[in-house]
DSSP file (Angstrom, degrees, kcal/mol; ACC not computed):
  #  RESIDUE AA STRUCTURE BP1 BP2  ACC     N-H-->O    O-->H-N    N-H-->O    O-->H-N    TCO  KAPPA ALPHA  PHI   PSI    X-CA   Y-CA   Z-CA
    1    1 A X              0   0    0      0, 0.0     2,-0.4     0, 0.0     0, 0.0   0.000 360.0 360.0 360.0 133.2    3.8  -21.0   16.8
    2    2 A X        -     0   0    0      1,-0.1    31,-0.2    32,-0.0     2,-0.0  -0.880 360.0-119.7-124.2 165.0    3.3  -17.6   15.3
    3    3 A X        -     0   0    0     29,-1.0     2,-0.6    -2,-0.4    -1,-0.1  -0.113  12.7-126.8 -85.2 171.2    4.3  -14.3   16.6
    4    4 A X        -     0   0    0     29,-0.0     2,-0.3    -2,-0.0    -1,-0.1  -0.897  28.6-158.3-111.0 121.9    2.5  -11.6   17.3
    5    5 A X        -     0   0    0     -2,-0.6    27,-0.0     1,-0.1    31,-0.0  -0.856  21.6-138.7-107.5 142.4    4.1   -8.2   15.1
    6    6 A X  S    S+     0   0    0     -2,-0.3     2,-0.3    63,-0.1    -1,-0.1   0.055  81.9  84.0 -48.2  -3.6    3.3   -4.8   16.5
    7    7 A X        -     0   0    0     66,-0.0     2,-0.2    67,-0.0    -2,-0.1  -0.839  62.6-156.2-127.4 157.7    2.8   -3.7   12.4
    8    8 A X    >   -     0   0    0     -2,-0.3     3,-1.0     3,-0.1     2,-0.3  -0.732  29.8 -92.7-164.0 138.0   -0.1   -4.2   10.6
    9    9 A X  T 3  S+     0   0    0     -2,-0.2    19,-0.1     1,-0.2     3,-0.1  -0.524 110.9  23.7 -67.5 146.6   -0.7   -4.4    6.9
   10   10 A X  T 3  S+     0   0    0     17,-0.9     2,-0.3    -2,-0.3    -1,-0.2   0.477  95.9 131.5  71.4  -4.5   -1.7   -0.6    5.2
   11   11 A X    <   -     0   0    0     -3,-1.0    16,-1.0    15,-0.1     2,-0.6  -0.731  59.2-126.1-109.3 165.8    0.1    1.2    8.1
   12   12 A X  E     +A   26   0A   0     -2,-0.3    63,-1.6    14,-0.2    14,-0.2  -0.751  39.0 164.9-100.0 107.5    2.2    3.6    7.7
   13   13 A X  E     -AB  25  74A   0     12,-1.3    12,-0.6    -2,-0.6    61,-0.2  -0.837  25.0-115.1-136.9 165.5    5.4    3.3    9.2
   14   14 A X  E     -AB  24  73A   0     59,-0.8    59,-1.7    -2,-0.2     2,-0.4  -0.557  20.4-127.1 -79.3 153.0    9.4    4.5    9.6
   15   15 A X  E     + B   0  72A   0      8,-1.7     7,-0.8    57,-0.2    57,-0.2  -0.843  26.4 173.8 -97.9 139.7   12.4    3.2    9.1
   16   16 A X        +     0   0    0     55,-0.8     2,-0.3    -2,-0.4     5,-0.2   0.732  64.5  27.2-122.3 -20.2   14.4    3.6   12.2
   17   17 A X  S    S+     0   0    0      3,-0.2    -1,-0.2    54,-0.2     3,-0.2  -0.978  88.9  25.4-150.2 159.4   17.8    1.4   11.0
   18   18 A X  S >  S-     0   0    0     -2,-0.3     3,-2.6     1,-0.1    -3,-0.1   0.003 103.0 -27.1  38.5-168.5   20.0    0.2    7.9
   19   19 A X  T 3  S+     0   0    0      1,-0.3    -1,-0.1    24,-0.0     0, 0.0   0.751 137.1  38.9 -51.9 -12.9   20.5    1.8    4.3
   20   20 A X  T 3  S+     0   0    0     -3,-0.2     2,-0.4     3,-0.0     3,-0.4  -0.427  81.2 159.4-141.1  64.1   17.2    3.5    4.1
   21   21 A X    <   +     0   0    0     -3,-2.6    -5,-0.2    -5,-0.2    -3,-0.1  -0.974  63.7  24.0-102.6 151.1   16.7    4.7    7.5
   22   22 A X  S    S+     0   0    0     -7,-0.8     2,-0.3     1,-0.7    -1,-0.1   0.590  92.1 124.0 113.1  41.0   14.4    7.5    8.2
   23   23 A X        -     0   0    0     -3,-0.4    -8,-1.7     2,-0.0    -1,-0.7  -0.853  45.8-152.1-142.4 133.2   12.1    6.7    4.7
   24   24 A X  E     +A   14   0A   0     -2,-0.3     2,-0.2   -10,-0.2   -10,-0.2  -0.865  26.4 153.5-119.1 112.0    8.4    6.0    5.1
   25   25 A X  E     -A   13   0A   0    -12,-0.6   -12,-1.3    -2,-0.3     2,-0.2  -0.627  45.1 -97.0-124.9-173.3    6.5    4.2    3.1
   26   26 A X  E     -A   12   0A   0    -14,-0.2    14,-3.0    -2,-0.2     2,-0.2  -0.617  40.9-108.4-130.3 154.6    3.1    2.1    3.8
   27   27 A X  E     -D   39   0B   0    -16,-1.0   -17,-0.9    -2,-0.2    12,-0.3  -0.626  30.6-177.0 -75.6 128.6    3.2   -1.8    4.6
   28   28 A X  E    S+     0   0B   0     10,-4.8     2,-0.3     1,-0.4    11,-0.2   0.548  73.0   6.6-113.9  -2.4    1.8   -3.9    1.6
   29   29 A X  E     -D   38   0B   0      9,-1.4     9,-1.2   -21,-0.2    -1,-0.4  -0.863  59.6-150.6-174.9 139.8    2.2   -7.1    3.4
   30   30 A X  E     -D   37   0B   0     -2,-0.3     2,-0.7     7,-0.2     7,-0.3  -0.941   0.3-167.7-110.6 111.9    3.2   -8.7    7.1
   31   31 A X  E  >> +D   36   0B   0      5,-3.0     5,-1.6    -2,-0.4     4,-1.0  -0.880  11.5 176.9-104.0 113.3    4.9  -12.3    7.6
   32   32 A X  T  45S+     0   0    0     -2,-0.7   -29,-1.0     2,-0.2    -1,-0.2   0.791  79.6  56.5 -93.8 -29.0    4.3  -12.4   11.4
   33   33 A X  T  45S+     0   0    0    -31,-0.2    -1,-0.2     1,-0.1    -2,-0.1   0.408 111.2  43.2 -74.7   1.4    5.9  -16.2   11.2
   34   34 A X  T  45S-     0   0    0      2,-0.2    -2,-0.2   -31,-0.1    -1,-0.1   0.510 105.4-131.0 -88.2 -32.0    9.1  -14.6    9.6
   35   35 A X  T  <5S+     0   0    0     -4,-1.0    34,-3.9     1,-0.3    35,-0.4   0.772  75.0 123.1  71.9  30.2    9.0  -11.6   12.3
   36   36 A X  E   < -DE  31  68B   0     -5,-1.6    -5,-3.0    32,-0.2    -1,-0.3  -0.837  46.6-163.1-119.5 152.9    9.4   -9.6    8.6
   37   37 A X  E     -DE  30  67B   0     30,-1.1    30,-2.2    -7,-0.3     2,-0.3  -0.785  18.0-126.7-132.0-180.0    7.3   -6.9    6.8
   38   38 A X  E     -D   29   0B   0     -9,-1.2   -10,-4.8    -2,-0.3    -9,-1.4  -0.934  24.6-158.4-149.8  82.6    7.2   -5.8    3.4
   39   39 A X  E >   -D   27   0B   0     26,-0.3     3,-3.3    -2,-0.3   -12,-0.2  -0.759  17.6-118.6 -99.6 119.6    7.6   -2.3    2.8
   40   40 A X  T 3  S-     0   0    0    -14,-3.0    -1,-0.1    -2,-0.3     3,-0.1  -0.095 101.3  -4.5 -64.0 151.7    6.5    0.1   -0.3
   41   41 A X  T 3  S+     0   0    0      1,-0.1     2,-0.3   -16,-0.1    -1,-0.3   0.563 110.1 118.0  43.7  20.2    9.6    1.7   -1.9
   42   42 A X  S <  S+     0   0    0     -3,-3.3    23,-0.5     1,-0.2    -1,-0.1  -0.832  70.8   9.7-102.8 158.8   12.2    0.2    0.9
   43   43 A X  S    S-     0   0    0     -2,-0.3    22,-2.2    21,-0.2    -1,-0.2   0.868  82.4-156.1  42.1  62.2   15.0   -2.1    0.5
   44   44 A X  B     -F   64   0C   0     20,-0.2     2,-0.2    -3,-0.1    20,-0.2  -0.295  14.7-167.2 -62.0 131.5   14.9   -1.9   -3.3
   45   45 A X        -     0   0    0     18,-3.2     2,-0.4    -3,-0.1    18,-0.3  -0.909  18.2-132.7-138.5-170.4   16.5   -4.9   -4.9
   46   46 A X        -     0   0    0     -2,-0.2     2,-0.3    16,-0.2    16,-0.2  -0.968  17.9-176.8-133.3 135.6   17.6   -6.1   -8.1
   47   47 A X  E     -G   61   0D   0     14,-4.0    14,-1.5    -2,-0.4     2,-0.6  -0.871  18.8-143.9-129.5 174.2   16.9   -9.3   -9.6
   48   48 A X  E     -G   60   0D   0     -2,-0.3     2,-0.8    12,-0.2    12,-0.2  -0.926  26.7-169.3-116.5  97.3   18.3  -10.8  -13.1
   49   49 A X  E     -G   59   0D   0     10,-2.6    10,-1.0    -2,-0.6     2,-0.2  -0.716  12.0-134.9-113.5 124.0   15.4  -12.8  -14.7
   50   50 A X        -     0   0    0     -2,-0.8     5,-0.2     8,-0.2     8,-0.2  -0.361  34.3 -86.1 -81.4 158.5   15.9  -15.0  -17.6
   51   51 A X        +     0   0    0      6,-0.2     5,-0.2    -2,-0.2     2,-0.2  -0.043  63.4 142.6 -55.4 127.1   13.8  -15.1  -20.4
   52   52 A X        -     0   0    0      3,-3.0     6,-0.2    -3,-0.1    -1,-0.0  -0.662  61.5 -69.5-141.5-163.9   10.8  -17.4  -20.1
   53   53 A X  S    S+     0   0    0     -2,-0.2     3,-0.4     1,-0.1    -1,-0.1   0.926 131.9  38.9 -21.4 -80.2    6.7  -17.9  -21.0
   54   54 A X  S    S+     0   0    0      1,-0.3     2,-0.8     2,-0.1    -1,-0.1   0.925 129.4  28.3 -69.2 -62.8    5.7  -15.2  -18.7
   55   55 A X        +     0   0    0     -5,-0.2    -3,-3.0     1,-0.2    -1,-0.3  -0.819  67.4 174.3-127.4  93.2    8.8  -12.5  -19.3
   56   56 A X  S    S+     0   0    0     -2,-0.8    -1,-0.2    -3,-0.4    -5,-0.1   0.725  83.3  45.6 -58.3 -32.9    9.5  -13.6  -23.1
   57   57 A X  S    S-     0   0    0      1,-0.2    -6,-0.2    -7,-0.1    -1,-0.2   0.625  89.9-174.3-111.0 -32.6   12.2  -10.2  -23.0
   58   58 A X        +     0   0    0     -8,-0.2     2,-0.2    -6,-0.2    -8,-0.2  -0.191  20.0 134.8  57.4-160.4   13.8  -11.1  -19.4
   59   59 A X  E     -G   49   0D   0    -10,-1.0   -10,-2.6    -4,-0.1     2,-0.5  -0.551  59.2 -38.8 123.2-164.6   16.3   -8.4  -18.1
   60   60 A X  E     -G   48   0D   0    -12,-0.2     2,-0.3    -2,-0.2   -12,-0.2  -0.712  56.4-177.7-106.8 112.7   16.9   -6.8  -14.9
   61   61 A X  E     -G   47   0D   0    -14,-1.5   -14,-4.0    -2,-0.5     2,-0.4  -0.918  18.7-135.0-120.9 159.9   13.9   -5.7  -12.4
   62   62 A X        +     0   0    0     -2,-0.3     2,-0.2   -16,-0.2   -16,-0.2  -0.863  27.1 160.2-122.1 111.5   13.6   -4.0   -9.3
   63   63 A X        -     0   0    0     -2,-0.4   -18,-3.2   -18,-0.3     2,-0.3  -0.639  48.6 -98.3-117.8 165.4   11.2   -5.0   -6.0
   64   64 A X  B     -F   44   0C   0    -20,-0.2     2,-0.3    -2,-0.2   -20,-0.2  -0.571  40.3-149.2 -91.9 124.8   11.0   -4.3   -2.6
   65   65 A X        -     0   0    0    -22,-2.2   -26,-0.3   -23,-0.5   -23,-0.1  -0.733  38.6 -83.9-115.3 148.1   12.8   -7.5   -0.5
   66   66 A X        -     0   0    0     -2,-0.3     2,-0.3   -28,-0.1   -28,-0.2  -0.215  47.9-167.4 -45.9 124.0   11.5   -8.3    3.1
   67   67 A X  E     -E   37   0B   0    -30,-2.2   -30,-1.1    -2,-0.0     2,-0.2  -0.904  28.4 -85.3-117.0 157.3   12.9   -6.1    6.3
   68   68 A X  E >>  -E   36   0B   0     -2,-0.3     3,-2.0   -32,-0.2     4,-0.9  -0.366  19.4-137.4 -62.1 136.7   12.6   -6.7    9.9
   69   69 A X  T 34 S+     0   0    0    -34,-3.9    -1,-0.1     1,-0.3   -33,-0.1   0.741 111.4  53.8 -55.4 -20.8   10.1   -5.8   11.9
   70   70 A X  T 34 S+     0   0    0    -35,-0.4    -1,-0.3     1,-0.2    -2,-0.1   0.485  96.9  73.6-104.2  14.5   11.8   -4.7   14.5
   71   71 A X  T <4 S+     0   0    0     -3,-2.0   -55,-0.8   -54,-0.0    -1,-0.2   0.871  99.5  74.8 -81.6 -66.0   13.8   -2.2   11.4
   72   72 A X  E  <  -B   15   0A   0     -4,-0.9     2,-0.3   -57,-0.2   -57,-0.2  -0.365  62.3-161.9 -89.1 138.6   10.3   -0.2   11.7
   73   73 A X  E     -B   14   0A   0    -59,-1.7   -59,-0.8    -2,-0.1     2,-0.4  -0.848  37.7-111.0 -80.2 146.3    8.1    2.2   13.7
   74   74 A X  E     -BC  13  83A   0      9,-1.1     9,-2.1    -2,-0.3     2,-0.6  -0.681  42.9-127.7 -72.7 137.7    4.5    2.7   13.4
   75   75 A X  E     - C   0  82A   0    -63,-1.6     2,-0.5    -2,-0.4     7,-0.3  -0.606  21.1-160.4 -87.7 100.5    4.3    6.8   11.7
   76   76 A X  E  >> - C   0  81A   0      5,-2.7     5,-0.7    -2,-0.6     4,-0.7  -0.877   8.7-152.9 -99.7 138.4    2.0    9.2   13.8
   77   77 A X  T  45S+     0   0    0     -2,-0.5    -1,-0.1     2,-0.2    -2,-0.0   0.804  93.2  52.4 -55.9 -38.1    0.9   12.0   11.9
   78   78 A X  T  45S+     0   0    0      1,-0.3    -1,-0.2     2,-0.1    -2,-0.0   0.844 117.2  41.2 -95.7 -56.7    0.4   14.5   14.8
   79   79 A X  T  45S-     0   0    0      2,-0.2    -1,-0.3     0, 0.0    -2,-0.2   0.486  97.9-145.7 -82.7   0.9    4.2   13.6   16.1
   80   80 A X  T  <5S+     0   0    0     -4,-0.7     2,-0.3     1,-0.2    -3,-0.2   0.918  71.8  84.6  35.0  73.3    5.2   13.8   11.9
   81   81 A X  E   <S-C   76   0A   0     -5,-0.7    -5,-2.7    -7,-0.1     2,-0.5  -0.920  97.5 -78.9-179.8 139.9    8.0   10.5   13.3
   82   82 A X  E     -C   75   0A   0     -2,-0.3    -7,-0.2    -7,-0.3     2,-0.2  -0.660  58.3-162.8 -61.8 121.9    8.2    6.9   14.0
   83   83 A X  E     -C   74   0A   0     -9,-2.1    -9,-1.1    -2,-0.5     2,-0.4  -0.685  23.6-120.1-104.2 155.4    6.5    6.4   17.4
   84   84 A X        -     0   0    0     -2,-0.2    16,-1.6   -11,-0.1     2,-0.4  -0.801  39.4-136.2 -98.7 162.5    6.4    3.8   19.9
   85   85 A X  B     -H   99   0E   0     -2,-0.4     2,-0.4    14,-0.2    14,-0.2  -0.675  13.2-157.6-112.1 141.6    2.7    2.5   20.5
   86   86 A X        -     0   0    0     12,-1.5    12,-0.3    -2,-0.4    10,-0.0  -0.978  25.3-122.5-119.5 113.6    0.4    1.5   23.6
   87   87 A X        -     0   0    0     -2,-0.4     2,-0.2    10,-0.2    10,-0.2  -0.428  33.5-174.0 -74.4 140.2   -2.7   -0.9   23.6
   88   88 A X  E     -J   96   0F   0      8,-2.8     8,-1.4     9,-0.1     2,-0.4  -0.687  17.9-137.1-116.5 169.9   -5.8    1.3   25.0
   89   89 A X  E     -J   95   0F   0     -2,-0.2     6,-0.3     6,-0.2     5,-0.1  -0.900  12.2-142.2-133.0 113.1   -9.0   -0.5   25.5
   90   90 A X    >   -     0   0    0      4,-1.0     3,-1.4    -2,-0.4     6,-0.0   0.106  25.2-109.8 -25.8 129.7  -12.1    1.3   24.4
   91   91 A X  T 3  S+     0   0    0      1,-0.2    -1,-0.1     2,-0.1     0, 0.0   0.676 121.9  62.6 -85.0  26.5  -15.3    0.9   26.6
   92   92 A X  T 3  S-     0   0    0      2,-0.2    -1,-0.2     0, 0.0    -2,-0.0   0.502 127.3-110.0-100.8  -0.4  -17.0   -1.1   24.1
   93   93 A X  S <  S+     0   0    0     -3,-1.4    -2,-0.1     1,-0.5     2,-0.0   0.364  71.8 142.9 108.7   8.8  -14.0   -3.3   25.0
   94   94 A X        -     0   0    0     -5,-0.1    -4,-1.0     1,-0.0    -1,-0.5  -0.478  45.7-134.6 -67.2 168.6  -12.3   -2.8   21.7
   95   95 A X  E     -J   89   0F   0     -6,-0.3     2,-0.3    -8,-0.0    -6,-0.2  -0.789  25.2-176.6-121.6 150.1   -8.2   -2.6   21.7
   96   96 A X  E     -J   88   0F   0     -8,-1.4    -8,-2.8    -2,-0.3     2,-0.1  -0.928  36.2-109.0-146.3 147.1   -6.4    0.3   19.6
   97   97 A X        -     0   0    0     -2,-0.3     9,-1.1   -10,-0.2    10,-0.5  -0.486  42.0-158.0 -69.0 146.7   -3.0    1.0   19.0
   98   98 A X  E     - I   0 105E   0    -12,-0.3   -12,-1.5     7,-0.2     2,-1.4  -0.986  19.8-126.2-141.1 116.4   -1.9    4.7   21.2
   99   99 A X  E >>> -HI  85 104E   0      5,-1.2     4,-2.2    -2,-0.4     3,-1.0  -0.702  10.0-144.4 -96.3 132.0    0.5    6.5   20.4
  100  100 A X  T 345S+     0   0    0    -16,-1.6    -1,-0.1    -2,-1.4   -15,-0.1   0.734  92.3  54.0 -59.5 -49.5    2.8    6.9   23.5
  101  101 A X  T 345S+     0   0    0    -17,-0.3    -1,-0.3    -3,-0.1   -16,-0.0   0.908 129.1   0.1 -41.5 -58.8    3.8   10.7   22.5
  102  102 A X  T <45S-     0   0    0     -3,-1.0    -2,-0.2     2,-0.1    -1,-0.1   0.586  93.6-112.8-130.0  10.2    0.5   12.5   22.0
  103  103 A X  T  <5 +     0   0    0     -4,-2.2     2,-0.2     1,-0.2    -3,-0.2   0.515  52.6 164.5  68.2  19.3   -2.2   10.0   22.7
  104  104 A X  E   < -I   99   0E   0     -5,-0.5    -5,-1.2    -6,-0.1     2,-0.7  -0.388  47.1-112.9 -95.2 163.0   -3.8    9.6   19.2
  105  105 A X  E     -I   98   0E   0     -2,-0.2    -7,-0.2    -7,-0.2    -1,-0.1  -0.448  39.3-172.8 -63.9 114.9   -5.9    7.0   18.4
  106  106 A X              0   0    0     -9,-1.1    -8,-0.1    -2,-0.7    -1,-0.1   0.632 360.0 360.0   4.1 -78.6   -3.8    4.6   15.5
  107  107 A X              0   0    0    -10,-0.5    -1,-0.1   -96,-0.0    -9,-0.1   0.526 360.0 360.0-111.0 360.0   -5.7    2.6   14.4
């Protein structure tokens, strides 16, 4: 069964809890069966790789490890903050994301 995450790949969200809250960076990828996102320039980690085929030189690099979703707010520009969000339905019967503060459109 997979969940349904309130975050989106490309948006631009806050971090509302742990070592880098209140840092925004943009989503590069969403595991909606993990209930995890993937966030640019958060939760920096450090991995040790030894030398192989691909990285003949090895050594120590650093990427961005998996946070929780429920870690993040979606970013409205207007409120300059992580907001919480409200589905609107359009009358051409599309759904958009709201934001709950000043009413701007999301998505």
């Amino acid at each position: 069964m997979t969940k349904k995450l309130h975050i989106k790949s490309n948006d631009k969200v806050q971090v509302i809890s742990g070592k880098d809250k209140g840092k925004t960076g943009k989503v590069l990828h969403a595991f909606p069966t993990e209930g995890k996102v993937l966030v640019e320039g958060i939760n920096i980690l450090t991995k040790h790789k030894k030398p192989s085929q691909g990285m003949p030189q090895g050594g120590i690099i650093t990427e961005e490890g998996k946070i929780d979703a429920s870690n993040v707010l979606l970013f409205c520009d207007v409120c300059d903050k992580g907001v919480r969000t409200r589905k609107q339905i359009n009358e051409d019967g599309t759904k958009v994301r709201v934001c709950t503060k000043c009413g701007k459109v999301l998505d």
